[in-house]
MARVODREN-967557 format. One record per residue: residue in one letter; residue number from 1; z, y, x of N, C-alpha, C, O in turn. Coordinates in Angstrom, 2 decimals, decimal comma. Atoms other than C-alpha are relative to their C-alpha. Last residue first. Example, Ala and Ser with C-alpha at 12.3 -4.5 7.8 and 13.67 -1.06 7.14 Angstrom:
<recs>
rec residuo: S | num: 2 | n.up: -0,06 | n.north: -1,19 | n.east: -0,82 | ca.up: 7,14 | ca.north: -1,06 | ca.east: 13,67 | c.up: 0,73 | c.north: 1,09 | c.east: -0,77 | o.up: 0,90 | o.north: 2,20 | o.east: -0,26 $
rec residuo: A | num: 1 | n.up: 0,00 | n.north: -1,19 | n.east: 0,89 | ca.up: 7,80 | ca.north: -4,50 | ca.east: 12,30 | c.up: 0,00 | c.north: 1,20 | c.east: 0,90 | o.up: 0,66 | o.north: 1,18 | o.east: 1,94 $
</recs>
This chain:
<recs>
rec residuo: X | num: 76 | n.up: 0,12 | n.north: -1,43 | n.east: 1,07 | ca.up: -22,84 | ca.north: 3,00 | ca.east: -8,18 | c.up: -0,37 | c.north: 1,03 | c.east: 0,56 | o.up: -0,48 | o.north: 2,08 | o.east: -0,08 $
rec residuo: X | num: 75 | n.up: 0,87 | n.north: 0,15 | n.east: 0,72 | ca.up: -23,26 | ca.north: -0,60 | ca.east: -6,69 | c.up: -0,27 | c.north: 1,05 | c.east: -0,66 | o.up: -1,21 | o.north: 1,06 | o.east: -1,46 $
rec residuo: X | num: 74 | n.up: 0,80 | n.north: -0,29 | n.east: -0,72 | ca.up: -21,03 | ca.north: 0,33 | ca.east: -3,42 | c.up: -1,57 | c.north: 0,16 | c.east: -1,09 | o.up: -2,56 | o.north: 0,83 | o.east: -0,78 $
rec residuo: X | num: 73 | n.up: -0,33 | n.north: -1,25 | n.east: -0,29 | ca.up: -17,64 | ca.north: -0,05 | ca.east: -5,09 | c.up: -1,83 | c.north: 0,66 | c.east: 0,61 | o.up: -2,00 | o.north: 1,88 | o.east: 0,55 $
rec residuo: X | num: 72 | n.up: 0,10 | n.north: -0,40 | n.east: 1,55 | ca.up: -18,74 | ca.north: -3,20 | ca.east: -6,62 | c.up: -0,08 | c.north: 1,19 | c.east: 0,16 | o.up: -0,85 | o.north: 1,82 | o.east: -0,57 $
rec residuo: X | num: 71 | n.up: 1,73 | n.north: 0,09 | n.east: 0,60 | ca.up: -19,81 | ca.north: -4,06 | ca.east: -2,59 | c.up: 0,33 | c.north: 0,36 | c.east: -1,43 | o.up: -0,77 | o.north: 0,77 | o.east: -1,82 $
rec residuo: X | num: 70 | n.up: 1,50 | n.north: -1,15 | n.east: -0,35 | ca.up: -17,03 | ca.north: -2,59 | ca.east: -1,36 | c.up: -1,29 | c.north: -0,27 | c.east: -0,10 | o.up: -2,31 | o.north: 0,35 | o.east: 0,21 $
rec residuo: X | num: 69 | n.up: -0,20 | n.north: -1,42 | n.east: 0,56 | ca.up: -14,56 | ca.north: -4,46 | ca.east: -3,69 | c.up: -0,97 | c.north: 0,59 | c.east: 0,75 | o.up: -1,93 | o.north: 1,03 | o.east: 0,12 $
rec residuo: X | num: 68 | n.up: 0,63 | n.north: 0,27 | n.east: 1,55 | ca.up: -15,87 | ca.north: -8,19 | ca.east: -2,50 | c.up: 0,26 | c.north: 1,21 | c.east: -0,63 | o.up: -0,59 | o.north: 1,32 | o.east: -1,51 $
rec residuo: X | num: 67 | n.up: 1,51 | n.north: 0,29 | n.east: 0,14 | ca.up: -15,63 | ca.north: -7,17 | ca.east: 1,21 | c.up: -0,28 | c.north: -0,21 | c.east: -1,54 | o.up: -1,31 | o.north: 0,28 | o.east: -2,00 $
rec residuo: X | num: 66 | n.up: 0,47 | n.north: 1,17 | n.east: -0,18 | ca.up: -11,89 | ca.north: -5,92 | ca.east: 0,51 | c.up: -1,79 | c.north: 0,12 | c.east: -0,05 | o.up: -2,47 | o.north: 0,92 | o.east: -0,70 $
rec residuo: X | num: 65 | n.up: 1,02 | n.north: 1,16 | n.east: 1,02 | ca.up: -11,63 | ca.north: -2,21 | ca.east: 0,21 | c.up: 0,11 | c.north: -1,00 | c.east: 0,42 | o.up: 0,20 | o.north: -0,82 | o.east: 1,64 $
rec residuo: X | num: 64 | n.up: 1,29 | n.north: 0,19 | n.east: 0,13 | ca.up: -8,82 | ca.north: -0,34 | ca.east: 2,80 | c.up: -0,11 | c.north: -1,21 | c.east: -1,18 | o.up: 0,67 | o.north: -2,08 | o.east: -1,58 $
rec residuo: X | num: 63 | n.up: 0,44 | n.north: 1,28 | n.east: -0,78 | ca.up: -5,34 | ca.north: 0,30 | ca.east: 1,61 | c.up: -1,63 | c.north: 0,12 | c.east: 0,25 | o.up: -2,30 | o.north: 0,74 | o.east: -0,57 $
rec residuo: X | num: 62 | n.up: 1,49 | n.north: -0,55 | n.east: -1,02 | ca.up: -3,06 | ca.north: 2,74 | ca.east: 0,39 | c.up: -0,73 | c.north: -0,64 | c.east: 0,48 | o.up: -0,18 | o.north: -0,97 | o.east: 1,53 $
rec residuo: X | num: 61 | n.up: 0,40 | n.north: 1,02 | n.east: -1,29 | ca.up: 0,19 | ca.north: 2,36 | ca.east: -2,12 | c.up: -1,95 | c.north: 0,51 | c.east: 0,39 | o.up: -2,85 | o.north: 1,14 | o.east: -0,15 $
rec residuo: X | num: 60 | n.up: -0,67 | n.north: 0,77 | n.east: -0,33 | ca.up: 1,99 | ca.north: 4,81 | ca.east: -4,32 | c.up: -0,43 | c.north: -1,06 | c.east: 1,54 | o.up: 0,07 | o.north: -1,27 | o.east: 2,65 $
rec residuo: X | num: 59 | n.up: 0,59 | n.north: 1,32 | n.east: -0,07 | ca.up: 0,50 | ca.north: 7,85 | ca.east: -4,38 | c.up: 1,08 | c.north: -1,35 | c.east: 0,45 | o.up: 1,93 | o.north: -1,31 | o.east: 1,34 $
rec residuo: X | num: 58 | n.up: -0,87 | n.north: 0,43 | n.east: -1,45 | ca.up: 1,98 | ca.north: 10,33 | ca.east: -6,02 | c.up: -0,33 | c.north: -1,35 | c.east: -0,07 | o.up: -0,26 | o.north: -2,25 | o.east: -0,91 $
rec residuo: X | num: 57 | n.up: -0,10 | n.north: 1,69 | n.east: 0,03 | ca.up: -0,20 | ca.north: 12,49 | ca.east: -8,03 | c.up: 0,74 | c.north: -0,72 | c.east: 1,01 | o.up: 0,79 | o.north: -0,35 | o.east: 2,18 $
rec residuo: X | num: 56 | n.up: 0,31 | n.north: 0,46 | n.east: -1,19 | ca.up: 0,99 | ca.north: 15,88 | ca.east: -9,35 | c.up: -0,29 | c.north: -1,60 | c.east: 0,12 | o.up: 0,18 | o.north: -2,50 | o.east: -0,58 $
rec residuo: X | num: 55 | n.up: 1,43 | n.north: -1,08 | n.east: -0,34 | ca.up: 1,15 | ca.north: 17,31 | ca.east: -12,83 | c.up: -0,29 | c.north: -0,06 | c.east: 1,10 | o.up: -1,12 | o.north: 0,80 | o.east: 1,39 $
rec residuo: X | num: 54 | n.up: 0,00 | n.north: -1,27 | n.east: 0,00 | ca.up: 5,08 | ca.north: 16,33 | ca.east: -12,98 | c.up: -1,32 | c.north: 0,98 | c.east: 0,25 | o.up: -1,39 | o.north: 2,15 | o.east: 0,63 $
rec residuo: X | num: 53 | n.up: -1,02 | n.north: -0,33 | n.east: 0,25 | ca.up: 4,30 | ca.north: 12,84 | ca.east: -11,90 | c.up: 0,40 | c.north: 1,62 | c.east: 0,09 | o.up: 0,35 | o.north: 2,21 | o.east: 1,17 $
rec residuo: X | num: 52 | n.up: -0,03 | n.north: -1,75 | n.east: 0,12 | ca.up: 1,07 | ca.north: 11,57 | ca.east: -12,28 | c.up: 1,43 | c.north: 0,31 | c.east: -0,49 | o.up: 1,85 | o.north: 0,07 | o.east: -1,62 $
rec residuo: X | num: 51 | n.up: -0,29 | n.north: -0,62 | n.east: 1,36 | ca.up: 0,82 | ca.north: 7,66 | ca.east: -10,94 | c.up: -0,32 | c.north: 1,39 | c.east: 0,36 | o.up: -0,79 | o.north: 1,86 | o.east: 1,39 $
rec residuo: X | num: 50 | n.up: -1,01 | n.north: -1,37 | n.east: 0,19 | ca.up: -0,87 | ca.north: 6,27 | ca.east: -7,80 | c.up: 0,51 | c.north: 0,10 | c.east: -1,11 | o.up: -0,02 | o.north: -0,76 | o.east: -1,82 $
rec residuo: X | num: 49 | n.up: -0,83 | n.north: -0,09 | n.east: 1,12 | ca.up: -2,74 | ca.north: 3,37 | ca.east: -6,40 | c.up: 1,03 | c.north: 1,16 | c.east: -0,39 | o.up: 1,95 | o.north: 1,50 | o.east: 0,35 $
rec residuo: X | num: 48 | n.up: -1,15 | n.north: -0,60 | n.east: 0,37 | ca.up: -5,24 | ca.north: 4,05 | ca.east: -3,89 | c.up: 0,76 | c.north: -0,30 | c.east: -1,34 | o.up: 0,21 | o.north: 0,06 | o.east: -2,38 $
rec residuo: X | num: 47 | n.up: -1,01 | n.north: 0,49 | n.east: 1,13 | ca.up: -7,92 | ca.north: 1,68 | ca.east: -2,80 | c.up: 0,96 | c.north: 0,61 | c.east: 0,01 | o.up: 1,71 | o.north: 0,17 | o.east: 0,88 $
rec residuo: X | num: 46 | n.up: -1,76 | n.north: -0,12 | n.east: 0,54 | ca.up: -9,78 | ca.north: 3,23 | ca.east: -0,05 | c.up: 0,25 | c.north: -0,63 | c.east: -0,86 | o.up: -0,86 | o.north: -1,13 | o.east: -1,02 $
rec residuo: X | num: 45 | n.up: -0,17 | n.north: 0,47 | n.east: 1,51 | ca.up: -13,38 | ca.north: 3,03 | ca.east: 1,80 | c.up: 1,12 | c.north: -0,28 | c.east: -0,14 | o.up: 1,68 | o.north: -0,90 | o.east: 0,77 $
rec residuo: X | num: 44 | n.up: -0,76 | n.north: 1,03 | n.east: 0,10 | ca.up: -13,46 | ca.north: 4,81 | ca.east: 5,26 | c.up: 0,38 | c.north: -0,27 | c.east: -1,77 | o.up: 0,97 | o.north: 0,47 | o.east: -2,55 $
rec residuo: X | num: 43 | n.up: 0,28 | n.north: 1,26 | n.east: 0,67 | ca.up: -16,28 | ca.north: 6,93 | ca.east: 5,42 | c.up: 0,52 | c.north: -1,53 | c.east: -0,07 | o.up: -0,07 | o.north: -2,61 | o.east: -0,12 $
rec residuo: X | num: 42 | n.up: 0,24 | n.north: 0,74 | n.east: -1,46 | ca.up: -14,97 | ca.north: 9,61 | ca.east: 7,91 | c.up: -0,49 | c.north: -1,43 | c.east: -0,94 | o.up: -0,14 | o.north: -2,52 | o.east: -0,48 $
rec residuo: X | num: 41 | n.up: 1,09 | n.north: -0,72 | n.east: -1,39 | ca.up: -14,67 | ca.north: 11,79 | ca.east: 5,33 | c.up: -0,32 | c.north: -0,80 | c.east: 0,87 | o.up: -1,33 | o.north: -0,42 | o.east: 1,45 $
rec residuo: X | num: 40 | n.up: -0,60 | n.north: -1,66 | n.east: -0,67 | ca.up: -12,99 | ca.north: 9,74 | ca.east: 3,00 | c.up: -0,85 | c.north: 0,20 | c.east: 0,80 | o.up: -1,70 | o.north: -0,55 | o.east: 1,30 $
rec residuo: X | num: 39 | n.up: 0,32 | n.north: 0,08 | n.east: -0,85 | ca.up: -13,99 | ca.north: 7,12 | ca.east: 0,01 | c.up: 0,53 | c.north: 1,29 | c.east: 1,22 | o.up: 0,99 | o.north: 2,37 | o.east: 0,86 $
rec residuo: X | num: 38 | n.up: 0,91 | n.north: -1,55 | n.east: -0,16 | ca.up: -13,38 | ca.north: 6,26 | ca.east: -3,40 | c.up: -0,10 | c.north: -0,06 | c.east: 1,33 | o.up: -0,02 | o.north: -1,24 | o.east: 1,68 $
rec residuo: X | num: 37 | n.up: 1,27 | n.north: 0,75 | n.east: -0,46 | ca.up: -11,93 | ca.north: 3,50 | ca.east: -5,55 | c.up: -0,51 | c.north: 1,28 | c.east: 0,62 | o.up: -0,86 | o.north: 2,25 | o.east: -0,05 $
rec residuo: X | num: 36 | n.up: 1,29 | n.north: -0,80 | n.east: -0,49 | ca.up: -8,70 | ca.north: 4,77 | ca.east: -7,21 | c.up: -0,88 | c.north: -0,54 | c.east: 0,87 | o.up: -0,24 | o.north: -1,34 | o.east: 1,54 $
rec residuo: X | num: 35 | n.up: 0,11 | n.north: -0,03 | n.east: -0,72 | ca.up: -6,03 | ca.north: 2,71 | ca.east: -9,55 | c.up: -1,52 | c.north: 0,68 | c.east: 0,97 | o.up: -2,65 | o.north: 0,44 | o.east: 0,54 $
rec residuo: X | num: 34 | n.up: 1,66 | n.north: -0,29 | n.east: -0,07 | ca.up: -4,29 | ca.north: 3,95 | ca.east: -11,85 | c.up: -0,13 | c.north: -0,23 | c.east: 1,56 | o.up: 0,58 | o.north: 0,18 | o.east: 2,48 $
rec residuo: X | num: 33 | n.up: 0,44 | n.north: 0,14 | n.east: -1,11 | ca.up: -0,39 | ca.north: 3,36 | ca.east: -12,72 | c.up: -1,28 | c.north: -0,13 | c.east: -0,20 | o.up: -1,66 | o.north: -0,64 | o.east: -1,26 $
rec residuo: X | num: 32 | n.up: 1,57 | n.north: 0,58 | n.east: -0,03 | ca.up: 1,31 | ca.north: 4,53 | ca.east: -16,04 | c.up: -0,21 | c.north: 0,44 | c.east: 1,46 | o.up: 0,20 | o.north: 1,47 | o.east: 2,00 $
rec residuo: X | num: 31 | n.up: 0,94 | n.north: -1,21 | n.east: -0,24 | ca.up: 4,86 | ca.north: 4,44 | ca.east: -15,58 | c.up: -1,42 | c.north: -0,07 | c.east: -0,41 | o.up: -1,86 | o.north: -1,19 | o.east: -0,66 $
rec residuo: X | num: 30 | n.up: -1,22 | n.north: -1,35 | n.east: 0,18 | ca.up: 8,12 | ca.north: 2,01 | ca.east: -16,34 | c.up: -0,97 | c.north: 0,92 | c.east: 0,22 | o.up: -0,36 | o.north: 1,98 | o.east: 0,09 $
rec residuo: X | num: 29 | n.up: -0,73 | n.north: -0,06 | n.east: 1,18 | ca.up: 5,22 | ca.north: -1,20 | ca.east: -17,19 | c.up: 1,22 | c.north: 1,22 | c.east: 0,03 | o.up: 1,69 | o.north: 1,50 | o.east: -1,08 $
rec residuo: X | num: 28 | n.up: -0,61 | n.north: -1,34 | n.east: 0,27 | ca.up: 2,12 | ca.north: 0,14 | ca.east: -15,43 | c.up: 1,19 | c.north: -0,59 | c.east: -1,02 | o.up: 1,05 | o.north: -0,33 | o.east: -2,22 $
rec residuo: X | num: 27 | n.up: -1,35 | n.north: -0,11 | n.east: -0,82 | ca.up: 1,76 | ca.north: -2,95 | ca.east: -12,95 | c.up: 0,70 | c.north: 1,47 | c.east: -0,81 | o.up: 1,68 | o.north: 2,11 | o.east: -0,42 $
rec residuo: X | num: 26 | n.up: -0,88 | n.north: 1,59 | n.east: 0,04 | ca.up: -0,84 | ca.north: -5,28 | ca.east: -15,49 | c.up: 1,60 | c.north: 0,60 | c.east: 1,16 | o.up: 2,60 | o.north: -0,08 | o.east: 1,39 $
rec residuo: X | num: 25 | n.up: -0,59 | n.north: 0,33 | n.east: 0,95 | ca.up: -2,55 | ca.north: -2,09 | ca.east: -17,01 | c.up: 1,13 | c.north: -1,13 | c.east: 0,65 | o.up: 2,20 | o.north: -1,37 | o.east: 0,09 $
rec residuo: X | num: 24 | n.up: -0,45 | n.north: 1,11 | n.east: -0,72 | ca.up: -3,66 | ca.north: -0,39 | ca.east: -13,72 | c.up: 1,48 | c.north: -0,54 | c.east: -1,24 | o.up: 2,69 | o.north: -0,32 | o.east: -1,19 $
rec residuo: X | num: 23 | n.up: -0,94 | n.north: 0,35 | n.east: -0,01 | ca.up: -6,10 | ca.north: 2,11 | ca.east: -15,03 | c.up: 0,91 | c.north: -1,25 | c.east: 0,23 | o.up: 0,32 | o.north: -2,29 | o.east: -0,05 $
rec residuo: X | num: 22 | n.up: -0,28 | n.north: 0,68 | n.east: 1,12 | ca.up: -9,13 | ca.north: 3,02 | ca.east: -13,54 | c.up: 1,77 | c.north: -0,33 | c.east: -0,25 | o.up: 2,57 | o.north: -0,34 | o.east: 0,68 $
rec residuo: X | num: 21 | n.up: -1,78 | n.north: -0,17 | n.east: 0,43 | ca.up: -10,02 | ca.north: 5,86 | ca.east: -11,34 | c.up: -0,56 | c.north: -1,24 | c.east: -1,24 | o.up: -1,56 | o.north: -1,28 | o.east: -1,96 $
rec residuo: X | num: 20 | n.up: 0,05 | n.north: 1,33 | n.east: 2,15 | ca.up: -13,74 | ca.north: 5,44 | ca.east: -10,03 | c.up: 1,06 | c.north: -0,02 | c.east: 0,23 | o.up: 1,46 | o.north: -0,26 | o.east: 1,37 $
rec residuo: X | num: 19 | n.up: -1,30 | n.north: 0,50 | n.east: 0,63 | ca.up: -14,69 | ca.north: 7,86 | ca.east: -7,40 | c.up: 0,21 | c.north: -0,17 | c.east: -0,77 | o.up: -0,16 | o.north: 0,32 | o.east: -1,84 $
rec residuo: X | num: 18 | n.up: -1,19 | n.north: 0,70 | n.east: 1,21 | ca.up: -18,10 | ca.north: 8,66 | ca.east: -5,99 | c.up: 1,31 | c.north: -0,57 | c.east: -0,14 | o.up: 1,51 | o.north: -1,52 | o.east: 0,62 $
rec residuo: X | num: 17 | n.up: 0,43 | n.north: 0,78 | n.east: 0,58 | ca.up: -17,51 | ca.north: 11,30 | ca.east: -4,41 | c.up: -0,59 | c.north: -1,00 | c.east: 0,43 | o.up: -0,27 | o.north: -1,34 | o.east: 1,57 $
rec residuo: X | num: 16 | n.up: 1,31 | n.north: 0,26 | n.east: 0,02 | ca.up: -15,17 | ca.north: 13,31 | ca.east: -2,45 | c.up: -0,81 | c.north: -1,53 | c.east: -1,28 | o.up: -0,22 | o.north: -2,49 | o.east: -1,77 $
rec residuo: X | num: 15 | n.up: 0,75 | n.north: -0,28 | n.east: -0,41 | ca.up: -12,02 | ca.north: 14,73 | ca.east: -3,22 | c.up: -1,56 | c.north: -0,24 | c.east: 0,14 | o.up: -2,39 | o.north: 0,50 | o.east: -0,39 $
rec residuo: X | num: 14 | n.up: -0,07 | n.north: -1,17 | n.east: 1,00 | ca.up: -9,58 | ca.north: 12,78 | ca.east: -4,45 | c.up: -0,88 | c.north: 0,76 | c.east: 0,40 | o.up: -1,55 | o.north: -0,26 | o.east: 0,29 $
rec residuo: X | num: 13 | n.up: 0,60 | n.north: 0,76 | n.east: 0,99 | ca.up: -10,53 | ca.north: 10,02 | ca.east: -1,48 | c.up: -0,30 | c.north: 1,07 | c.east: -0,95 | o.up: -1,43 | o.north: 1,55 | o.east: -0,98 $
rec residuo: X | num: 12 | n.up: 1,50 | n.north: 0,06 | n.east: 0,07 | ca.up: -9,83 | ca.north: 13,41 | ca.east: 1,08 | c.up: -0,82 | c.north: -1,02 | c.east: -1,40 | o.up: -1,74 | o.north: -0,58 | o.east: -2,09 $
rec residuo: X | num: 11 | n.up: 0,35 | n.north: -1,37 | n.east: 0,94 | ca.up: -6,07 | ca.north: 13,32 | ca.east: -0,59 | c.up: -1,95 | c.north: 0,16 | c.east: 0,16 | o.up: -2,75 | o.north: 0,25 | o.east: -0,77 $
rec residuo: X | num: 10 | n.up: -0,30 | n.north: -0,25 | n.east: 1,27 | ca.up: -5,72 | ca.north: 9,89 | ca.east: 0,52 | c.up: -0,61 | c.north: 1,23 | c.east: -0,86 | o.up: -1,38 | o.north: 1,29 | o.east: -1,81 $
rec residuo: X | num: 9 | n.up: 0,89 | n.north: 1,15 | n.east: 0,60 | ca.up: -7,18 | ca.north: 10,31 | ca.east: 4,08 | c.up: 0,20 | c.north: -0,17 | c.east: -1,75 | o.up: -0,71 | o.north: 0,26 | o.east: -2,45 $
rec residuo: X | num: 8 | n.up: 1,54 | n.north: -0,94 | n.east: -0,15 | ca.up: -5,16 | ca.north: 13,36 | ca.east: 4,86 | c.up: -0,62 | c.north: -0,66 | c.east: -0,92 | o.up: -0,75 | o.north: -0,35 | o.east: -2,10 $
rec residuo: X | num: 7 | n.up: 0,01 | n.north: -1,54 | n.east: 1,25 | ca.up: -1,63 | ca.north: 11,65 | ca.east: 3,38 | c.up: -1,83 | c.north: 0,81 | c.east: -0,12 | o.up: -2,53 | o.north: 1,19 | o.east: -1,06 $
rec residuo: X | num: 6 | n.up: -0,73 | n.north: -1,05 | n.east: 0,40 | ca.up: -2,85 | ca.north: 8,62 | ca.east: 6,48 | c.up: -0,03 | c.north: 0,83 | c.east: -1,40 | o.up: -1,08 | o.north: 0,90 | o.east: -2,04 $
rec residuo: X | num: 5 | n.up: 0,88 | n.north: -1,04 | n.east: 0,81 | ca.up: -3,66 | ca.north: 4,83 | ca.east: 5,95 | c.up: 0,45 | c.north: 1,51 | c.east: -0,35 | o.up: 1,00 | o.north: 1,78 | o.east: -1,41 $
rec residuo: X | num: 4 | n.up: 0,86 | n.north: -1,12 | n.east: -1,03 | ca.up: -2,49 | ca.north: 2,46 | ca.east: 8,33 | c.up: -0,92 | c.north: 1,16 | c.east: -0,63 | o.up: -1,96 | o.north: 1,68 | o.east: -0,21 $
rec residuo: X | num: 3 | n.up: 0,99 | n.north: 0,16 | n.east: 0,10 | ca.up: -1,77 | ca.north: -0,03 | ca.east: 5,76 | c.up: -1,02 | c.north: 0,96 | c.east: 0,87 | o.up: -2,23 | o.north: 1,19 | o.east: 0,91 $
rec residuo: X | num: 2 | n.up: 0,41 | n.north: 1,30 | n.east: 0,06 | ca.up: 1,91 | ca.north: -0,17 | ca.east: 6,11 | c.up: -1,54 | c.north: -0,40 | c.east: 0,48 | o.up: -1,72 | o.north: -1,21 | o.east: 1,38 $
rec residuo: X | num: 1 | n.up: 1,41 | n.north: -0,04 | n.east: -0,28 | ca.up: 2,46 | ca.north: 3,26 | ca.east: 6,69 | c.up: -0,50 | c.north: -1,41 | c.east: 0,34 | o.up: -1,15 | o.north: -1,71 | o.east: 1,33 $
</recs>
């Protein structure tokens, strides 16, 4: 828990809107990796990286937005 970011929090991002999934061409070389832009109940802005393994997502890493991401994140 590097980033201080709980399982709840994660799964809430999935969840609420807006959320922008893009893909994460430059770390998907043994998987495809995506990365998520979204937000949780408590309006803490996220960066999730995850794959889909077996029809589930497993997140890899967790982090709050940088100031320059929550404003791109904020333009939609």
């Amino acid at each position: 828990m590097k980033h201080k970011v709980f399982n709840t929090e994660c799964e809430e991002v999935f969840g609420n809107r807006p959320l922008k999934i893009f893909e994460d061409a430059k770390h998907s070389l043994l998987e495809k990796r995506f990365l998520a832009y979204g937000i949780t109940n408590r309006n803490r802005r996220l960066i999730i990286v995850f794959t889909l393994r077996n029809q589930k997502i497993r997140v890899i890493s967790a982090r709050d937005m940088h100031k320059k991401e929550r404003g791109e994140y904020e333009k939609t």
